[in-house]
C-alpha positions in Angstrom: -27.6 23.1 -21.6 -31.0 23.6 -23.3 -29.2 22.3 -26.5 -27.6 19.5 -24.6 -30.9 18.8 -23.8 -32.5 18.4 -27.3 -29.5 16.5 -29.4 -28.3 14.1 -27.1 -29.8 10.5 -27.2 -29.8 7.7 -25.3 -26.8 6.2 -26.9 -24.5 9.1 -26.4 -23.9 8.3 -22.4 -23.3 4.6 -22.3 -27.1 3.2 -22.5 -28.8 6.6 -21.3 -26.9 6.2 -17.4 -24.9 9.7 -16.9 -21.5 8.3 -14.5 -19.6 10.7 -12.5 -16.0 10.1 -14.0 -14.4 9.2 -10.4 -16.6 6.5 -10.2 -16.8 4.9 -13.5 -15.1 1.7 -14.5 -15.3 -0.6 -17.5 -17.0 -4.0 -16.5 -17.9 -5.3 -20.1 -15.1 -5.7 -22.8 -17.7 -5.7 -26.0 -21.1 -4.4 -25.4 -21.9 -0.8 -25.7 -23.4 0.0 -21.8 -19.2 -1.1 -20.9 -18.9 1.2 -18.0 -20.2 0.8 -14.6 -20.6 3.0 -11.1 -18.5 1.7 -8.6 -19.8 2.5 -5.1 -21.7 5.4 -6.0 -24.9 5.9 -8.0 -25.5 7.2 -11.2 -26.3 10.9 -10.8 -28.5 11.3 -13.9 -30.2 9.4 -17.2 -30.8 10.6 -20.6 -34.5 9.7 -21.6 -36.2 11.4 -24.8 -32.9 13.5 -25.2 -33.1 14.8 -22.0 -31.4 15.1 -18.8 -32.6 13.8 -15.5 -31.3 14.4 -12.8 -30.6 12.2 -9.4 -27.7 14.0 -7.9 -26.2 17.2 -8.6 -22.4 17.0 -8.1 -20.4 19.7 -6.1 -18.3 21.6 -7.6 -15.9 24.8 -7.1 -16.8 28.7 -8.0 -14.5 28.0 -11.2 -12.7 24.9 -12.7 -9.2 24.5 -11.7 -6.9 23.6 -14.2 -3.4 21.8 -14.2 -1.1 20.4 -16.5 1.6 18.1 -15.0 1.4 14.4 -14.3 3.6 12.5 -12.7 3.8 9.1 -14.7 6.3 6.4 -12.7 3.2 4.7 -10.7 2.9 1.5 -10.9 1.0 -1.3 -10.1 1.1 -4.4 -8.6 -1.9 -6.7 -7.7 -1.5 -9.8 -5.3 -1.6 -12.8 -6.2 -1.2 -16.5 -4.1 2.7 -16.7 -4.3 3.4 -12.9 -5.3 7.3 -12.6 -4.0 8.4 -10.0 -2.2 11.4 -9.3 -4.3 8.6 -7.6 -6.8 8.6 -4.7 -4.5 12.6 -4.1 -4.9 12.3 -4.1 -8.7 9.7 -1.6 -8.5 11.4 0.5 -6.1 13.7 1.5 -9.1 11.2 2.2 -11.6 8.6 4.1 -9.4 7.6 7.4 -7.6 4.6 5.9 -6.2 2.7 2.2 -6.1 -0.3 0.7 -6.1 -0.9 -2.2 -4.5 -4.3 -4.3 -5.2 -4.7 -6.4 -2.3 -7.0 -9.2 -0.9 -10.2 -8.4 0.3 -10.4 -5.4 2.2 -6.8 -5.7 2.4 -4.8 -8.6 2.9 -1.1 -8.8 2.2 0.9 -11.9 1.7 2.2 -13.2 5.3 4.8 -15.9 4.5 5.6 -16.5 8.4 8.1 -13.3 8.6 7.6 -9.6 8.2 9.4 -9.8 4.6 5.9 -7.7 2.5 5.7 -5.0 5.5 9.6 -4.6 5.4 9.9 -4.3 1.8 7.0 -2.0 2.1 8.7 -0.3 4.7 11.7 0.1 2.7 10.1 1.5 -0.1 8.8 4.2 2.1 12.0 5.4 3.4 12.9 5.5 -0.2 10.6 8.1 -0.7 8.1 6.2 -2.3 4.6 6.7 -2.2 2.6 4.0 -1.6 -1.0 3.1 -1.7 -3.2 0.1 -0.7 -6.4 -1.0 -2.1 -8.5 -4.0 -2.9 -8.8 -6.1 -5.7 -12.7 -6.6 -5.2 -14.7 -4.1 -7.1 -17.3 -2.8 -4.4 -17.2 -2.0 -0.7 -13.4 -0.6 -0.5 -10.9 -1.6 1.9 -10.1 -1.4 5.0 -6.7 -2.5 6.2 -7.1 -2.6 10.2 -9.1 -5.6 9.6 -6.4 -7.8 9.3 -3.0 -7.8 11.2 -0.2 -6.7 8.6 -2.4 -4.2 6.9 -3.3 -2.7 10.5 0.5 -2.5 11.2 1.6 -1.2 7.9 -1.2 1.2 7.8 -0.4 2.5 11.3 3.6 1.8 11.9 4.7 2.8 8.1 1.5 5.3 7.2 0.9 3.3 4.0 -2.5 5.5 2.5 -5.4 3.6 1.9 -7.9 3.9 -1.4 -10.6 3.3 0.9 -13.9 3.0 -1.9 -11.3 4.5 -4.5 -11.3 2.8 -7.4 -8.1 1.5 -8.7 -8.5 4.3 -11.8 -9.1 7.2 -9.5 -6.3 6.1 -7.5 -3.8 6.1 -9.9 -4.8 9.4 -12.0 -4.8 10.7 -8.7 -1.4 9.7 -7.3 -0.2 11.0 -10.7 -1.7 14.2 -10.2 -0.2 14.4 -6.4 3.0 13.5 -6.8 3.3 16.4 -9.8 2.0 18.6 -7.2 3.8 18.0 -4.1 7.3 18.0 -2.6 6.8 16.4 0.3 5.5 13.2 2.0 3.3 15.8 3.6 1.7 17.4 1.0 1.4 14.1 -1.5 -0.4 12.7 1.6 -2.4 16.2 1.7 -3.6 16.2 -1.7 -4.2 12.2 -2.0 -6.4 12.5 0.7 -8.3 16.1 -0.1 -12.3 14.7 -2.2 -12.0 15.4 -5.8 -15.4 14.5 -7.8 -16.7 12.2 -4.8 -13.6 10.1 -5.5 -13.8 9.0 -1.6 -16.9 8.6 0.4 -17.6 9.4 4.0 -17.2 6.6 6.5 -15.2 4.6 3.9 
């Protein structure tokens, strides 16, 4: 660390801000400080080619190391007019899904149940799947409104909560190479890994 200390500049950790990697997300396509916190601060700055501090991250004894991923997640994000027949041609293709939502959660409500059954259907299919919002900051929360309350509670759909939509999908990834069960996907989704969920989310 010392030596971390004295050679590292400012441009070394996008624009002197140090981002815990659960948190980070790339908001600007071209310019070099292209990665943002999302709903969580920065936990240290680089100033003079040295560390400082804010927040010192939890961590384990020792690093755990794995080496499977499970790839089939997709991802679908709502849209005005997104057709529930998406869901079936993803059924095939997928393990697990992630769906970007309205708000803090909205689904499509055509004046029939035909998003929560196809939801549901995917679920007794033994597919994982996950809800979160399209809106960068503040996370979701799906007993707001009516279908994502019953899907949440009737079918068990997870919920990314303050997740964002890259920590959700590495982790699902990770899960599902991990797990054998709807149980244990649902154990591991849900178990804090780098701050990736807050408290109260």
């Amino acid at each position: 660390m010392p030596h971390m200390e004295k050679t590292l500049s400012s441009q070394e950790i996008f624009n002197g801000r140090v981002i815990l990697g659960t948190r980070a997300r790339k908001t600007h396509s071209k310019s070099f400080d292209a990665f943002s916190s999302i709903n969580y601060p920065n936990i240290a700055a680089v100033r003079d080619g040295r560390i400082l501090r804010y927040i010192e991250p939890e961590h384990g004894p020792e690093p755990e190391f794995y080496t499977q991923l499970e790839t089939r997640v997709g991802l679908l994000k709502l849209i005005p007019g997104t057709e529930p027949e998406l869901l079936e041609y993803m059924l095939g293709r997928s393990r697990a899904l992630v769906i970007e939502s309205f708000g803090v959660g909205g689904i499509p409500y055509y004046g029939d149940n035909a998003f929560e059954e196809k939801i549901a259907a995917m679920m007794e299919n033994g597919v994982r799947v996950v809800i979160t919002t399209q809106v960068p900051h503040e996370g979701s929360n799906l007993s707001v409104y009516r279908v994502g309350h019953i899907i949440k509670e009737k079918y068990r759909v997870l919920e990314a909560s303050s997740m964002t939509t890259e920590a959700v999908i590495a982790k699902m990834m990770w899960a599902l190479a991990y797990s054998d069960s709807r149980e244990s996907f649902e154990r591991l989704f849900t178990r804090p890994v780098g701050k990736d969920k807050l408290e109260n989310s």
